[in-house]
C-alpha atoms as an extended CHARMM CRD file, in Angstrom:
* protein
*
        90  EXT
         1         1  UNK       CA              0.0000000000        0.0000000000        0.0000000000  PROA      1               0.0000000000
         2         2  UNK       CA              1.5820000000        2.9820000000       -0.8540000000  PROA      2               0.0000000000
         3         3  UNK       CA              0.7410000000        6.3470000000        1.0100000000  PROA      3               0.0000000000
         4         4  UNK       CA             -0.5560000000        9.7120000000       -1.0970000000  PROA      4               0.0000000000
         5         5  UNK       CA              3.0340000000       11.4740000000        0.1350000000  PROA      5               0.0000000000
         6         6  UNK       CA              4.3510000000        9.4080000000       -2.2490000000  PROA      6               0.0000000000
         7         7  UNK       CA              2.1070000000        9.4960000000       -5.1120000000  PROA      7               0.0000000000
         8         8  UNK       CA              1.3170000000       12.5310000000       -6.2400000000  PROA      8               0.0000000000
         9         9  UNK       CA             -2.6490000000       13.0690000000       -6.8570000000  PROA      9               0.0000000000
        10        10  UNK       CA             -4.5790000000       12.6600000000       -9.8070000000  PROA      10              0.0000000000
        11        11  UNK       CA             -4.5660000000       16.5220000000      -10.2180000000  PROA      11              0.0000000000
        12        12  UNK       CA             -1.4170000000       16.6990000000       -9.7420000000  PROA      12              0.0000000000
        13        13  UNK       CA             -0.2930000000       14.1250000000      -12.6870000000  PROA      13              0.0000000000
        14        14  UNK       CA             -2.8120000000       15.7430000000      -14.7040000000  PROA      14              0.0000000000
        15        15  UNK       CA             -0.3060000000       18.9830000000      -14.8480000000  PROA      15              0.0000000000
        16        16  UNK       CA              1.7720000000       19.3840000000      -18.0390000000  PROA      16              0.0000000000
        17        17  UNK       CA              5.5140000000       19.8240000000      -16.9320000000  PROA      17              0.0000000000
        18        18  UNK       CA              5.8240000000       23.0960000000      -17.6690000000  PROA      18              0.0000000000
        19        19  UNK       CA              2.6110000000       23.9630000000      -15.6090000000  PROA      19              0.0000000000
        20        20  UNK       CA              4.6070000000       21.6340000000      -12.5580000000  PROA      20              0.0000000000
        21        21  UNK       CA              7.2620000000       23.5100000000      -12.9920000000  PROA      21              0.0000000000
        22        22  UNK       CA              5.8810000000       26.6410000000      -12.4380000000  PROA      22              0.0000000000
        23        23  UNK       CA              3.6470000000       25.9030000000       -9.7970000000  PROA      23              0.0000000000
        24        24  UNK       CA              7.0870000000       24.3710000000       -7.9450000000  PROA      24              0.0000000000
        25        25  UNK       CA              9.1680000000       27.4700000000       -8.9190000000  PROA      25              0.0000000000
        26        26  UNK       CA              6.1580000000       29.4320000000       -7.3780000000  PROA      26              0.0000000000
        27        27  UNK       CA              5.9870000000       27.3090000000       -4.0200000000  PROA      27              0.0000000000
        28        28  UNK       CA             10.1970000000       27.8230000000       -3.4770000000  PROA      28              0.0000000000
        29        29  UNK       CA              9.4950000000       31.3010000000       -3.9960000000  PROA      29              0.0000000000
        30        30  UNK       CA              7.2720000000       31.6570000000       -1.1500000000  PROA      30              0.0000000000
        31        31  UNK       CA              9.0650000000       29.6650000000        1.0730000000  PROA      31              0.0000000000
        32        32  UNK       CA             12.8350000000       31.7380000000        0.5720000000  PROA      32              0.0000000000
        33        33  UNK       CA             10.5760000000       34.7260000000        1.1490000000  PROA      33              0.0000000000
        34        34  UNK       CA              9.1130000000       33.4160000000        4.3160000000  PROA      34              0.0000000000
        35        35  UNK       CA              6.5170000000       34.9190000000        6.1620000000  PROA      35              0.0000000000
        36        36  UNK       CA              4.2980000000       31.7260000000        6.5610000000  PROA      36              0.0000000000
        37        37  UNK       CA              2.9650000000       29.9400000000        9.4390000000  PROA      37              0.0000000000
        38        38  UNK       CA              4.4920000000       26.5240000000       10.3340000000  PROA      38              0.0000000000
        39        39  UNK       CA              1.6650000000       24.7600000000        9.0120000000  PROA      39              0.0000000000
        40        40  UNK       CA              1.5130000000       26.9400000000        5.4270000000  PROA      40              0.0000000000
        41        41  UNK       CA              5.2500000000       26.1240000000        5.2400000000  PROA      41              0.0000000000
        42        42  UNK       CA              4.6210000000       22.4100000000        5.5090000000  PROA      42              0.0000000000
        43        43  UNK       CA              1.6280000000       22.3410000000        3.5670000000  PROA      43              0.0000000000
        44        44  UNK       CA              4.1280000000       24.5490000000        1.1200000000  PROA      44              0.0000000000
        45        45  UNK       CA              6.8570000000       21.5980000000        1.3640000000  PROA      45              0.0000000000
        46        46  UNK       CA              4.5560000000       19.0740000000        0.5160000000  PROA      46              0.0000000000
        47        47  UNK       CA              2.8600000000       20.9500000000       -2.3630000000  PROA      47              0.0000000000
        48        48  UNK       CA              6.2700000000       21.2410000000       -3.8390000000  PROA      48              0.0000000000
        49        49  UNK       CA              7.3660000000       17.5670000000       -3.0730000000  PROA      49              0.0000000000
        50        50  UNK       CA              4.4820000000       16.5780000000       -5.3090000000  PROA      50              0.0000000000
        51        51  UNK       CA              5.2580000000       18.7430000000       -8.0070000000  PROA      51              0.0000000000
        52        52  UNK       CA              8.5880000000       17.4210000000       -8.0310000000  PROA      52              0.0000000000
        53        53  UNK       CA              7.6490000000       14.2010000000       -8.1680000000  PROA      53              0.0000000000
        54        54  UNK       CA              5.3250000000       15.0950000000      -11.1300000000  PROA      54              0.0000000000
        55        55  UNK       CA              8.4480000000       16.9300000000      -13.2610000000  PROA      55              0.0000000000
        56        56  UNK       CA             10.3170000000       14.0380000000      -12.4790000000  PROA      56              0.0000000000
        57        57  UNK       CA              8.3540000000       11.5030000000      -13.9360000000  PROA      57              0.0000000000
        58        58  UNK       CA              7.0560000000       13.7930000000      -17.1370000000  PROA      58              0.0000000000
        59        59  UNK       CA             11.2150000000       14.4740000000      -17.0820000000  PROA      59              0.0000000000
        60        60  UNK       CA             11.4980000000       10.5000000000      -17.0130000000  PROA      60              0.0000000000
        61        61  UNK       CA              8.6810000000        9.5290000000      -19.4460000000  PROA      61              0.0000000000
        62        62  UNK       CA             10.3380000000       11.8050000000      -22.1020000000  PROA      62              0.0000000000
        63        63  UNK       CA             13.3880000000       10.6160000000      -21.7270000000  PROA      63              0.0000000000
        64        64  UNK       CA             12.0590000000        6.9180000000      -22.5420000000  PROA      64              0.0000000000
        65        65  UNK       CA             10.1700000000        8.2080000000      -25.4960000000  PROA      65              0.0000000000
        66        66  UNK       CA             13.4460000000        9.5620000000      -26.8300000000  PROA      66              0.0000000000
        67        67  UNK       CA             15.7240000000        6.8490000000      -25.6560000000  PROA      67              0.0000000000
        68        68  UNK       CA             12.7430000000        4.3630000000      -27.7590000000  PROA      68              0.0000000000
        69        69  UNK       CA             12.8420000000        6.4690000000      -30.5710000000  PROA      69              0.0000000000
        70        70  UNK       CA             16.9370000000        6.5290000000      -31.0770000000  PROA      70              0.0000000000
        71        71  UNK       CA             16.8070000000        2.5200000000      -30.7600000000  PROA      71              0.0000000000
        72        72  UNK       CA             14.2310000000        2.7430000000      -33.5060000000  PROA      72              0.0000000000
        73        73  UNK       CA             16.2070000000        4.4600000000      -35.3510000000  PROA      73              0.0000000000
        74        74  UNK       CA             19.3660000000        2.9580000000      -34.9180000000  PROA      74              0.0000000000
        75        75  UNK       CA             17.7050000000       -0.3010000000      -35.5230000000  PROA      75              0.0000000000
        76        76  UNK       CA             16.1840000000        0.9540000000      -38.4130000000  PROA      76              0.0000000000
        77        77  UNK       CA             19.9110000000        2.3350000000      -40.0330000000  PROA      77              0.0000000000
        78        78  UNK       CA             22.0340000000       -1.2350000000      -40.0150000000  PROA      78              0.0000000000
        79        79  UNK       CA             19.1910000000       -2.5130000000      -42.2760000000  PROA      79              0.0000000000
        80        80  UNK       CA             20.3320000000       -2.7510000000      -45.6840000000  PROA      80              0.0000000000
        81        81  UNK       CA             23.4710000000       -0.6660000000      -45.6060000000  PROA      81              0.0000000000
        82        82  UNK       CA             25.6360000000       -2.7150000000      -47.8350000000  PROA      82              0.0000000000
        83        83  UNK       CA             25.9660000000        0.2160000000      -50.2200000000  PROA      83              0.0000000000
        84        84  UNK       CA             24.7680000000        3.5280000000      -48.8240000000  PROA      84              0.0000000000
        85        85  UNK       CA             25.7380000000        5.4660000000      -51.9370000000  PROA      85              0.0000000000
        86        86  UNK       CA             24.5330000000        3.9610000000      -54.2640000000  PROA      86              0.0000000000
        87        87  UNK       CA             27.7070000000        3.8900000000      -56.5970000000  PROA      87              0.0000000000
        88        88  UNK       CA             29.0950000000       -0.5050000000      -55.5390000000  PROA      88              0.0000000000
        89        89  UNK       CA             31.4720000000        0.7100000000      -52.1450000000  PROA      89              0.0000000000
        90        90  UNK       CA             30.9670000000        0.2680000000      -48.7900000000  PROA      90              0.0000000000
């Protein structure tokens, strides 16, 4: 069973990256500036734990997409390569 500190919530995950990002960059804004309660600050920390979370795995997903689509492509380059040019060399 896994507790909702350490998935982020539906909302959250439905948040584009950039829109995570911004929100986070907003939350670490307030809290360098200070002037919250103890209980805003943590409720702050956690808010920006989540979105962090959320960057991380749009960050991650992305990454796989891209890593999938070089693979494709390299597998898709050694296939029939005998004679690139066209003119009988290798």
């Amino acid at each position: 069973m896994t507790s909702e500190v350490e998935q982020p919530t539906a909302m959250s995950e439905a948040l584009g990256y950039e829109q995570a990002r911004d929100e986070l960059i907003e939350v670490v804004r307030r809290l360098e500036a200070g002037g919250t309660t103890l209980e805003e600050s943590l409720a702050l920390w956690e808010r920006g734990e989540e979105l962090a979370k959320v960057c991380r795995r749009r960050l991650d997903g992305a990454r796989a997409r891209l890593d999938a689509a070089l693979a494709e492509g390299a597998g898709s380059e050694g296939e029939g390569d005998e004679d690139d040019e066209g003119d009988g060399t290798r």
